[in-house]
N, C-alpha and C positions, 0 to 999 in steps of 0.2 A: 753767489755772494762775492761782491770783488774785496780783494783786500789789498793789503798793502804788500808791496812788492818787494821779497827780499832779493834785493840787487848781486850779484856774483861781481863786482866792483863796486868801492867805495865814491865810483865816481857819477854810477848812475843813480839820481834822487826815486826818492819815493814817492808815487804818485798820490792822489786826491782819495781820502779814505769815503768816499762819497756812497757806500752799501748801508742802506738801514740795518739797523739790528734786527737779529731773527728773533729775539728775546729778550725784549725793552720794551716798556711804555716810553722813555724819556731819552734816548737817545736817537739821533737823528743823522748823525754824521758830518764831511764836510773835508775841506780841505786841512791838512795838517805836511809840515815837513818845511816850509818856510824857515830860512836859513839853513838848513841840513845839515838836523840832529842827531837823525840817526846814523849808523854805520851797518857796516859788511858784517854777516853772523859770520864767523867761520871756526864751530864748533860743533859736534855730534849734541851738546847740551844747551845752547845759546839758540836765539831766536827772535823773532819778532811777531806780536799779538794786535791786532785788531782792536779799537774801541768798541768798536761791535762785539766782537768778544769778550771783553772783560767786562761790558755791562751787561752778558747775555746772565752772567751769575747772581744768585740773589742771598746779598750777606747783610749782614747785620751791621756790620762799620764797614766805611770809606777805604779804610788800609785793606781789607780782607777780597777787593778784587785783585789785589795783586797774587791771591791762592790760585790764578790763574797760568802764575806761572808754575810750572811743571815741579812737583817735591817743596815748595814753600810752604810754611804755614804761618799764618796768621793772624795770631790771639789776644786776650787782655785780661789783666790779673786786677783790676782797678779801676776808676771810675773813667767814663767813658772821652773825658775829653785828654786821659793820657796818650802818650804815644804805644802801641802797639809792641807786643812780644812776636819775636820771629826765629822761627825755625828753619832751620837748611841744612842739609849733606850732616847728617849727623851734630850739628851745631848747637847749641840753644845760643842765641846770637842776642839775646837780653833786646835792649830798644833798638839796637844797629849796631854794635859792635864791630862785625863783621859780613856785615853786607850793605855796599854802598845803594845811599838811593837818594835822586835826579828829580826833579820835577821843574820842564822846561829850563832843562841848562844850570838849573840852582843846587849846589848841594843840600840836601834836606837833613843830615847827618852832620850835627853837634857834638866838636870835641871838647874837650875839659869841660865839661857840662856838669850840673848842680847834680843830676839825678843818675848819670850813668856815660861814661864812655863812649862818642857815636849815638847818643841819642835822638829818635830820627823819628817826629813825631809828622804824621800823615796824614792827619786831622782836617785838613784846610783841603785834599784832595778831593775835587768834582767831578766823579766817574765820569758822569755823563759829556764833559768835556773835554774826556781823553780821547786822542788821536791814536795815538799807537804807542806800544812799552816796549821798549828792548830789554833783552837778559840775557848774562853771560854768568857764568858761575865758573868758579875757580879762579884762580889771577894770573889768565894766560894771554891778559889783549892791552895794550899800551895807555889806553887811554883812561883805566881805573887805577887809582891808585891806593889811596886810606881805606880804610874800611870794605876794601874790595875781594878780601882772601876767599871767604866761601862764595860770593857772587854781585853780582851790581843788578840794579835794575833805572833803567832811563825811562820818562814816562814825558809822555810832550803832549800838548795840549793841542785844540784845533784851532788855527787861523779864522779860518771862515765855516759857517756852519754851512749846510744843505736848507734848513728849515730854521726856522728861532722855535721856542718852544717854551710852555710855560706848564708847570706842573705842582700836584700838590697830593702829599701822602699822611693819610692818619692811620695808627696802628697799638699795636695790646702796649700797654705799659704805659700810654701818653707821650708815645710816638708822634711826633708832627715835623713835617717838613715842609717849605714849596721853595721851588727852584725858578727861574726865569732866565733865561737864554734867547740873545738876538747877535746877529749879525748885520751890517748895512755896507755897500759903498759909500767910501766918503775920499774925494778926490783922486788918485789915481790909485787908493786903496781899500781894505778895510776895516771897519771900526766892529770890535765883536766885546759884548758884554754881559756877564753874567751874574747871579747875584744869588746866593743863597742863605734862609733861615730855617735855623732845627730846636727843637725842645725835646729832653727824652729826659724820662721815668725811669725805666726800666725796674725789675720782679723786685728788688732789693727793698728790706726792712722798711731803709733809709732812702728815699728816693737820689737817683742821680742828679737831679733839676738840672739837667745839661742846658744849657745855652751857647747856642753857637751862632754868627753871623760869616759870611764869607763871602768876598766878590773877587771879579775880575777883570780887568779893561785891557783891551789890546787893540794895536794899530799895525797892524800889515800889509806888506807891499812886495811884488814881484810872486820867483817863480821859488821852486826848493833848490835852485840854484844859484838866481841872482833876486837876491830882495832879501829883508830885513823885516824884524817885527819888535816891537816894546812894547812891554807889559807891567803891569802895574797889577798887586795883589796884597787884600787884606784880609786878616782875618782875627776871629779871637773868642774864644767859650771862656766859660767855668763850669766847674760841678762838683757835687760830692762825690766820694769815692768809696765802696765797698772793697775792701782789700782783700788779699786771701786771708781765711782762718782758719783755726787748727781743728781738727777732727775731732776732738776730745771736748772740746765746746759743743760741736754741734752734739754727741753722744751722752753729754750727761745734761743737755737739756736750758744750759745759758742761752742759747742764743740758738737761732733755724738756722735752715741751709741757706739759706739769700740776708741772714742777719751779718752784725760787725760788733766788732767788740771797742771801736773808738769813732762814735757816729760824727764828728766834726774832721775827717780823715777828706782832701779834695783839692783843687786848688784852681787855676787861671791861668790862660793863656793868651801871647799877642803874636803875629808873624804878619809883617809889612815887608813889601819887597818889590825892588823896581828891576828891571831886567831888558836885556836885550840881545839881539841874535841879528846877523846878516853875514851873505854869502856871494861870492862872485867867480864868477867862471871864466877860464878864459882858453885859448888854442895848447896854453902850456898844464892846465890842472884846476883846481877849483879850491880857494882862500875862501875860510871861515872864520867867522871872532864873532866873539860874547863874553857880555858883563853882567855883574849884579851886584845889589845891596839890598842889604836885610837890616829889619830890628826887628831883636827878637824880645819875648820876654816869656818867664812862665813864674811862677810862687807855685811847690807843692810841698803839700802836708801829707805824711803819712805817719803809720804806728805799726810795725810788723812783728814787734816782739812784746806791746800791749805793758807789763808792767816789770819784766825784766832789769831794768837797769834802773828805777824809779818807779819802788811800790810806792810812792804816795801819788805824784801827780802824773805817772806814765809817760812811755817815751816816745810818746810821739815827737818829731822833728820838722822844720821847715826848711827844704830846699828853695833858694831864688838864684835864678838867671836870667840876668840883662846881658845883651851882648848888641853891637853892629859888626856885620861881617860884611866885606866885600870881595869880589876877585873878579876873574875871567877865562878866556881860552884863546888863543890864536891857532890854526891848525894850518898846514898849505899840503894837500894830495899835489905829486908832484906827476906828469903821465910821460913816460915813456918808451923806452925799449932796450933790453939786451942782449946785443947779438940778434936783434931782430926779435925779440921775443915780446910779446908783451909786461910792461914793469910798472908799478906806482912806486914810489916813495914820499911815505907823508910824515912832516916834522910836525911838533904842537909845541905850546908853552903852556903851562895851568898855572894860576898864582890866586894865593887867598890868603885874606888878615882877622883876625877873629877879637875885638875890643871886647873884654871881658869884666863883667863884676861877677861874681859869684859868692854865692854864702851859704852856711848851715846854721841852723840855729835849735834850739832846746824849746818845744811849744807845748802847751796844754791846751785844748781846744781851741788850736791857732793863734794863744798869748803869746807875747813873746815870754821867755825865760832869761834865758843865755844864749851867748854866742859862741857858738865853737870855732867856726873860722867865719871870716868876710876879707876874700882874696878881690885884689886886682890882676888879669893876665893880658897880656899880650902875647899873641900869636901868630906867626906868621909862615908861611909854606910857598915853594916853588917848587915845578917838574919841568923837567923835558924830556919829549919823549920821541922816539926816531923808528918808523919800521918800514921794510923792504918789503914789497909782494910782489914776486914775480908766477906767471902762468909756462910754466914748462913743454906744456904741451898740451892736449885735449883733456889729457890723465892725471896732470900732475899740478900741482900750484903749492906755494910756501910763502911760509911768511918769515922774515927771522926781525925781532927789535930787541932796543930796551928801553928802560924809563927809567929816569934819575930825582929822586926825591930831594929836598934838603929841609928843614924844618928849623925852629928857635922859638925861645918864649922867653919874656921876661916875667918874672910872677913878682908881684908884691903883697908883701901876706902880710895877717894883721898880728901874723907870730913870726917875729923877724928871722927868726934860726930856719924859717923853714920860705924865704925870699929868696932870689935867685936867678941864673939866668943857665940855657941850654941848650943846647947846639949839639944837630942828629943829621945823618945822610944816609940814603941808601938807594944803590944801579939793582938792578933786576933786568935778567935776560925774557924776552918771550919770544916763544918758537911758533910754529904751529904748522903743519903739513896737512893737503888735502888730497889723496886718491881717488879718482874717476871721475864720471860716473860708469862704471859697468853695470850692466842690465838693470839700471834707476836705483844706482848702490853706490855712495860717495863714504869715504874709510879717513878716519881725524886721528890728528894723532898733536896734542898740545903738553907745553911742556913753561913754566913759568913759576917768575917768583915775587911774591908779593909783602905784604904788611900791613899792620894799624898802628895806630900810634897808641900813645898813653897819654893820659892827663897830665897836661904839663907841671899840676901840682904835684902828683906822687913823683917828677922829674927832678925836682928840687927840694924836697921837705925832707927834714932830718930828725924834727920831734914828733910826737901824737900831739897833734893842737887840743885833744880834750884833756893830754895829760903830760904836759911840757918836759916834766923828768925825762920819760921815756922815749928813747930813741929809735926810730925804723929805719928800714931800708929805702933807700930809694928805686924805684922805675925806671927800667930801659926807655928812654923814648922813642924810638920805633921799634916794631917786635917784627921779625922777618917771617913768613911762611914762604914754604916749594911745593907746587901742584904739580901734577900729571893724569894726564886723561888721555882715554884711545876708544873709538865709537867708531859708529856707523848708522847714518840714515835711511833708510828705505822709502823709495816712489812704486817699487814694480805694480800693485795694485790700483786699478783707479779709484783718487780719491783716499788711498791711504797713505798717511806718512808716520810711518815706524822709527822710534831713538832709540839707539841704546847706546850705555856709555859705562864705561870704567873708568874710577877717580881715585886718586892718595893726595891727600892734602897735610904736612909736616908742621906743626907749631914749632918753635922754641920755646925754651924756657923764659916765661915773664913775671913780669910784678903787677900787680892790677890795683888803681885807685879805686877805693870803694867810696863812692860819692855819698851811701848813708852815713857812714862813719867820717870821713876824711883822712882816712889810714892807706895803708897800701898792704897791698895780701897777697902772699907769691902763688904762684900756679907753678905747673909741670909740664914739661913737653908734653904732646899732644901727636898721637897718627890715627886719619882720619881715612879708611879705604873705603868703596860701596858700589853700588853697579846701581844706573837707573834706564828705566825700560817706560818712553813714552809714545802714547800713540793716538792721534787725532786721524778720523774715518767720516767724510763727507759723502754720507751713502746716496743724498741726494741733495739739489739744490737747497732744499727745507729741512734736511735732515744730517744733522752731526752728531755722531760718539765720540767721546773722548774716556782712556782712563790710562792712568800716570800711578808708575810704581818706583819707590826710592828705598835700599837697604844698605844701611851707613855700619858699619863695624869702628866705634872710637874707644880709643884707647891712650892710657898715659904712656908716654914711650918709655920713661924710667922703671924702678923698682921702686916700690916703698911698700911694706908689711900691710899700708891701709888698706893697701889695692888698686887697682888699675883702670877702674872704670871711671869714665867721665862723667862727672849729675849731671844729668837732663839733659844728657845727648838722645834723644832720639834715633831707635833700630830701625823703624818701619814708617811711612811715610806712603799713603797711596788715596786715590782718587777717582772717580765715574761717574762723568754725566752723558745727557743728553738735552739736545737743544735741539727745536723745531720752530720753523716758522719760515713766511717769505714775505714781506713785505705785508697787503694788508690781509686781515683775516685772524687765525688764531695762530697763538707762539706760546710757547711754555718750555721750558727747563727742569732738570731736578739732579740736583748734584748732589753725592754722597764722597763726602772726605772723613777719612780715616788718621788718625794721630795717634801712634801707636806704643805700649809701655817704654818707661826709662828710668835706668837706675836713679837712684835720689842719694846715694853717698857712692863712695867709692869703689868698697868692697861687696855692692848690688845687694845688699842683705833689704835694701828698703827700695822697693819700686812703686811707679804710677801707677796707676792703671790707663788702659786705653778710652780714649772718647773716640766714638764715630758718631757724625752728625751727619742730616739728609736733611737738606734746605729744597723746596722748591719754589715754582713760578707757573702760574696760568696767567692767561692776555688773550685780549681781543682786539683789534686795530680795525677801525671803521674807516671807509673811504672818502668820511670828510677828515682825516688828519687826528680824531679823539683818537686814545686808546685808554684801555683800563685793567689796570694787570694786578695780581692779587700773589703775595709772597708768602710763603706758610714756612717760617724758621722754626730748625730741629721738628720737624714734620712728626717724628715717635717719640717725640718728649721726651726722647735720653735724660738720664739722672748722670749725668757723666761733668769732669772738670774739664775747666779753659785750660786749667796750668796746677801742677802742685809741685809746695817745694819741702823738702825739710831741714828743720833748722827749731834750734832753742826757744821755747816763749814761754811768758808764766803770767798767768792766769792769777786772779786775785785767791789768797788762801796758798797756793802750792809753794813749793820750797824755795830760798830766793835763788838756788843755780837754776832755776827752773825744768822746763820738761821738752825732751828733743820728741817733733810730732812731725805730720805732714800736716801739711796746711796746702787749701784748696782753694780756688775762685770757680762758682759751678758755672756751667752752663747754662744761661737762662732758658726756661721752660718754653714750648709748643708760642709761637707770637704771631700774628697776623699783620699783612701789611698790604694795605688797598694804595694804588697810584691813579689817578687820575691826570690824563697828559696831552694838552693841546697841541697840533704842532701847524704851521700858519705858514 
């Protein structure tokens, strides 16, 4: 199966992802890398994936191929057309926080956002029209910057297809999907367009009645070195949302395990975005630039603490965010030599502006109430970023840079004491060395310093806008991390490529806007060490093993009596499939991913429990182009949770400080999913 080529220079592009999937009805393949998106991995942890790959997996949401990347996880605690909870290196990284993510060149990670910091909803992603993902984890490579401390992931779309393709899937819970995918010449390029509609149920009380629509239109031209491409993309659901609930509900009998305790809990979403990319090469290096514009929009409603703060009409709240963001990249790989040796040097510029309304407000079965804020921001950010790589010899190669951030916002709040304006900067070194290869054995050794930002409202606010007396702190706006990693890859076996990696990742100490409240909440340093052990085994043309282990040790770096553990950092973290097939005939998969306990307060007295789930996939592909492949989600009907947190709720009757519980979102039961898939 060919894939895509990870280049040992930034300057050779990646070729045409043109291999069918070994484990897909609806992927097809095609050329992808037009303008050249991707870059050089040069980490024991970093890499590049195949769209053949990540659609060989068979998940439940759009966000959850990306568990194809090695220790990621990728879950949801609420109705299905929210953004996604993700797990990494010991992290509970909430919607994005701290891990950037790309989709063709776009940041997909929303700051000062209504619901959560780096909120980074994935929703509008079309598996089957990914090209290739890159991943780097840690903040050891120039070209990530925000949200980038525990890892980034870039996911680029395909220019031109192999096949156009038209498909349509029904499944348990009122599951419906179909997709349409084509490609054509149209003048000395091409025109590729895709379009998709989904409905989902899913096991809950309260159904989710998801609605979704989603397309895409793109125009490309040339090679992955000289040629450009523009894209146009829309999308937009709603639905209701099942939230996590507290155990003590489900136990004394109010409500089942897929019930809710505030059935009008859900909200809407929009994301429009025009975009473009091109690339030129010449005898001195190869000059890249890309831009974009978004609008965005979402309204959500949620109740997590049910009657806590308002036994009469409950607290449920409404987040909204409107925003247009635009920016870009310019980059120039520069080629040459020193002292005769082989050298790149590539500069870049990233700039982006973020128009912001934002609100909370006070709802009872999405009424309005009250307002507790309705901010205006402006936001705006620059980088530059500079790295050397030189090849020392057959053995050796380096890399040394840095990146310089600067940031500002104006905030206009509808509580004047808490308006303002703030101005943040921050250089950051990245290192990174590579040894050999000796007997199909290359030895990394990365060294880097990173950051995220903070809501520019907790940047400037002085009072509690639900409670103007009182006074809070305000927010660092940029909060700095220092990573270190040292690994080694192994080829000796044919057909096997063995990782393993050693990481420390350092927080500071920060302040955290809580976008359900509009408050700010301090945190405590953070050290983050763990070792991961991955390894992909192509026993035969038709035949791949994969399984991936990650063991995170996090810990508060200070002292305090509460304790030292981090909630919902995740210890364990491991994965095993297999995937068979070769073009036509039969192909099937079945992947077992593990998410493993983590403390829920401080001092570890209250933990999760583990969920391991086994998804698979059977398919049959006939030689006129049909195929028909059959998903069987949580295969042993695990009674296991997506996410649990604890924290105070009170329930009607109980005492009004109410009662600290875990509260759960389960895992929906054993589901079936039939594809039927043309390809022309």
């Amino acid at each position: 199966m060919d894939e895509i080529e990870v280049a040992a220079e930034p300057a050779r592009p990646t070729r045409p992802a043109t291999a069918p999937a070994a484990a897909s009805a609806g992927y097809v393949g095609g050329v992808t890398g037009i303008g050249g998106g991707l870059r050089t991995v040069e980490a024991a942890s970093a890499g590049i994936l195949t769209g053949a790959q990540i659609n060989s997996l068979p998940v439940t949401r759009p966000g959850e191929v990306l568990e194809a990347v090695p220790g990621l996880i990728v879950t949801q605690h609420s109705g299905e057309g929210k953004a996604n909870q993700f797990f990494l290196r010991g992290f509970n990284l909430d919607h994005g926080t701290d891990i950037a993510l790309h989709v063709d060149g776009m940041p997909v990670n929303m700051r000062t956002h209504a619901h959560g910091q780096g909120y980074a909803d994935l929703n509008f992603l079309i598996p089957e029209l990914v090209g290739a993902v890159e991943y780097h984890k840690g903040p050891y490579f120039v070209r990530d910057g925000d949200f980038a401390s525990a890892g980034s992931v870039r996911i680029d779309y395909l220019d031109r297809l192999d096949r156009n393709v038209a498909l349509t899937t029904l499944g348990s819970f009122g599951y419906k999907r179909a997709l349409s995918m084509a490609s054509a010449a149209l003048g000395q390029g091409s025109l590729l367009a895709a379009g998709e509609a989904q409905v989902y149920d899913g096991p809950w009380d309260v159904p989710d009645r998801l609605g979704k629509l989603n397309g895409v239109l793109r125009y490309s031209q040339g090679t992955a070195l000289d040629g450009f491409a523009v894209t146009g993309m829309a999308y937009w659901a709603r639905w209701n949302a099942t939230n996590q609930i507290p155990e003590r509900a489900v136990a004394e009998g109010i409500i089942g395990r897929y019930g809710t305790l505030d059935p009008t809990d859900g909200g809407d979403t929009g994301r429009f975005s025009l975009s473009g990319r091109w690339s030129r090469s010449d005898a001195g290096g190869i000059t890249r630039a890309s831009a974009y514009v978004i609008r965005y929009q979402m309204n959500l409603f949620n109740n997590f603490t049910y009657w806590l703060n308002d036994p009469v009409a409950g607290d449920q709240f409404h987040q909204r965010d409107a925003r247009v963001l635009g920016g870009g990249e310019v980059s120039r790989v520069i080629q040459g030599d020193l002292f005769g040796l082989p050298m790149e040097n590539e500069v870049g510029v990233q700039t982006r502006t973020d128009d912001i309304r934002v609100g909370l407000f006070n709802t009872a079965a999405r009424r309005y109430r009250a307002t507790v804020l309705d901010d205006r921001v402006l936001e705006a950010s620059a980088a530059f970023y500079y790295e050397n790589r030189v090849r020392w010899s057959d053995w050796l190669r380096t890399s040394v840079g840095f990146r310089a951030d600067g940031y500002g916002a104006d905030v206009r709040s509808d509580t004047p004491a808490n308006s303002g304006r703030a101005r943040d900067g921050i250089v950051n070194p990245k290192l990174g060395l590579v040894l050999g290869p000796w007997r199909e054995t290359e030895l990394y050794a990365n060294y880097g310093g990173g950051f995220h930002s903070n809501d520019a409202r907790g940047v400037t606010a002085t009072v509690d806008p639900a409670s103007p007396l009182f006074t809070i702190s305000r927010s660092p706006f940029l909060v700095p991390s220092t990573g270190y990693e040292v690994g080694l890859r192994n080829r000796s076996v044919a057909g096997l490529e063995t990782a393993v990696a050693l990481f420390r990742l350092d927080f500071a100490s920060e302040n955290l806007f809580q976008g359900d409240t509009g408050t700010t909440e301090p945190s405590r340093p953070t050290r983050r060490f763990g070792i991961e052990w991955t390894n992909r085994y192509a026993v035969a043309p038709w035949l791949t093993l994969e399984a991936d282990l990650t063991v995170t040790n996090a810990r508060f770096a200070d002292r305090d009596p509460v304790g030292n553990r981090v909630p919902e950092a995740p210890t364990t973290i491991a994965s095993a499939a297999i995937t068979f097939g070769e073009g036509q005939g039969w192909f099937g998969s079945m992947r077992l991913r593990y998410f493993g306990p983590r403390p829920l307060i401080e001092d570890n007295a209250v933990r999760s429990r583990p969920t391991a789930l086994l998804n698979g996939r059977i398919g049959y592909a006939f030689d006129n182009g049909v195929s028909l492949a059959l998903d069987v989600l949580n295969l042993t009907n695990a009674r296991a949770d997506q996410i649990t947190y604890y924290y105070v709720s009170r329930l009607p009757g109980e005492d009004a400080g109410g009662v600290a519980d875990r509260h759960f979102h389960p895992v929906e039961p054993t589901a079936f999913r039939l594809t039927l898939a043309g390809r022309f």
